[in-house]
Phi, psi and omega in degrees: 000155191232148192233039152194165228245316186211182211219125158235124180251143172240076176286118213254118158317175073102026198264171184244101182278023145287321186305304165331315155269344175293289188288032172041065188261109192274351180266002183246013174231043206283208203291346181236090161257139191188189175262102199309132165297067172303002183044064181025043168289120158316118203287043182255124222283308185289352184268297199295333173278353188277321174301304197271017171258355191251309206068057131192171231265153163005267183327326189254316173262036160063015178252118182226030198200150168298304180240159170228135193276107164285006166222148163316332181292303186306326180301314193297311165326279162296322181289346149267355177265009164294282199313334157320248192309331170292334188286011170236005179084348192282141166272298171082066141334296198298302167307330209259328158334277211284359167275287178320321186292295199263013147314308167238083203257010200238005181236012196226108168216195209264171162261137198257193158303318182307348197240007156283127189283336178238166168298143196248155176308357162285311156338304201269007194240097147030261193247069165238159182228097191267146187239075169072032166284112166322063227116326193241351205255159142322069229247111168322041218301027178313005188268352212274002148279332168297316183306322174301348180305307179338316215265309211211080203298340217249358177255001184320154196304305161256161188316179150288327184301308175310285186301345159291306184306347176262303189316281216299314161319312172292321187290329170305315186296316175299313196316275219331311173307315200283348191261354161295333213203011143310097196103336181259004172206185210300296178228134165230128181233130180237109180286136155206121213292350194315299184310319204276332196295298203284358174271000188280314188290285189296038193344309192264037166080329234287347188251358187308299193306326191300306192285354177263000156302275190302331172283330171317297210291330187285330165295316159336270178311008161252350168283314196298326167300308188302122173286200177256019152277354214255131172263120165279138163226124159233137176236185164191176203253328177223171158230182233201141151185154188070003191065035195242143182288164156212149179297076182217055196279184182224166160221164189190103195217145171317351197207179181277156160215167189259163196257164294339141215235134194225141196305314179270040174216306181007270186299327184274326175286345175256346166313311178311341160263009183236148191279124164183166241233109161318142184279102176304122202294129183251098194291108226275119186268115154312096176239000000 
C-alpha cells in the first residue's frame, strides 16, 4: 500500500553520521536514522551513488571508476603516472585528475548514464528528475583545481579563497534547483557536493561545525518545503574526517524503515510507498 503521492531524495557527500551527531543536527534525524550499510563498497563518490540509484554493486551497473577516458592516449597516460606516484607509496588520484584535466581536458570526463550497464531508479520512474547525481548526470568537475588541496596542502594551483568561492557558487546553483522542483514531479534526487568539497579543503576539521550547522539549517528548510505528501530521504555516500572519505555514510527518512538499511536497497524499499506512474521501456531500433 503506498503512503506518500511523491519521493525527494537529498544527498549530502560526503556528510558523516557520527559528525551528524555530534554537532545536534536535528533536521538531518528525522524518524528513521542510522548508519547506511555500504556493504564494503569502495569509498569512491560515482561508484557508491551509482550503486544505490541502480540497486546493485560496481561489477554489475559498470560505474567502477572515478573518471572515464574517451581515448586510448589518456589511459595510456594515467596508467604511468599511476606507476610513477606508486613507486613512492602514492595513489594520487586526486593529482593524476587534475593533470589529465588539464592536458586533456576534451578526452577526460566523470561517467554518466550512457556509461551504465543496467537502468537506474530514474529509468524506472516516469516523472522523475535526477539533479547532478554523481554517476548519471553530466556532472561539472569544478573541484578538480580543488582537489589537488588533498595532495599538497601547503601548493595549491590556486588560492583557497578562489576555490571556496567556485565551491560556494556552484552549491547556490544546486539549492536553487532543488527548491524549484520541490514538489513538482514523481521522484527528485538532488545531489549536493558542497559538505564533501569543503571538509576536503579544511582537512583539519577546523570548519565542521559551520558546515553540519548549515546543512541542519538547510535541511529545516526543504522539510518546511516538502508537504506531507512528500517521503523525504536525506543521505551521503561516505563519511569524511581528516580530509580522508571514511565508511560512516548516514541515512535519514520521514517514515519508518526497518534496519539493516543498505545503499543498494534504501531508494527502491522505500520507492514501494509512493504511488507513481513506470516509466515505459522504449526499445532502441538499429538503422
Amino acid at each position: 500500500m503506498t503512503e506518500f503521492e511523491r519521493m525527494l531524495v537529498v544527498g549530502f557527500d560526503g556528510l558523516d553520521y557520527q559528525k551528524i551527531k555530534r554537532y545536534d543536527c536535528e533536521n538531518l534525524m528525522l524518524e528513521s536514522f542510522g548508519k547506511l550499510d555500504l556493504e564494503n563498497l569502495p569509498l569512491k563518490t560515482p561508484l557508491l551513488w551509482s550503486s544505490m540509484i541502480t540497486g546493485v554493486r560496481p561489477e554489475e551497473h559498470g560505474i567502477d571508476s572515478m573518471l572515464k577516458f574517451k581515448g586510448e592516449k589518456v589511459r595510456k597516460y594515467d596508467e604511468w603516472l599511476k606507476k610513477v606516484f606508486n613507486r613512492f607509496g602514492w595513489s594520487a588520484l586526486k593529482l593524476r585528475e587534475t593533470v589529465m584535466h588539464y592536458l586533456f581536458d576534451s578526452s577526460i570526463s566523470a561517467p554518466t548514464k550512457e556509461n551504465m550497464k543496467v537502468d537506474s531508479i530514474f529509468e524506472k520512474v516516469a516523472d522523475s528528475k535526477p539533479l547532478d547525481v554523481p554517476g548519471h548526470s553530466h556532472y561539472p568537475y569544478i573541484a578538480g583545481k580543488m582537489n589537488v588541496n588533498a595532495v599538497y596542502k601547503k601548493y595549491p594551483p590556486v588560492s583557497r579563497d578562489r576555490v571556496v568561492r567556485d565551491v560556494e557558487a556552484e552549491h547556490l546553483y544546486r539549492k536553487k534547483q532543488l527548491f524549484e522542483n520541490i514538489g513538482e514531479h514523481k521522484l527528485v534526487m538532488q545531489h549536493l557536493h558542497y559538505p564533501d568539497w569543503i571538509q576536503h579543503i579544511y582537512s583539519k576539521e577546523e570548519k565542521d561545525g559551520e558546515v553540519y550547522n548549515e546543512m541542519n539549517e538547510l535541511a529545516g528548510e526543504i522539510l518546511e518545503e516538502a508537504d506531507d505528501d512528500t517521503l523525504v530521504v536525506f543521505c551521503s555516500d561516505h563519511g569524511l574526517a581528516n580530509g580522508g572519505h571514511r565508511d560512516e555514510a548516514f541515512y535519514s527518512v520521514n517514515t519508518e524503515i526497518e534496519e539493516p538499511v543498505k545503499i543498494t536497497d534504501i531508494l527502491f524499499r522505500l520507492l514501494e510507498r509512493v504511488e507513481f506512474g513506470r516509466a515505459e521501456k522504449v526499445d532502441e531500433i538499429e538503422v
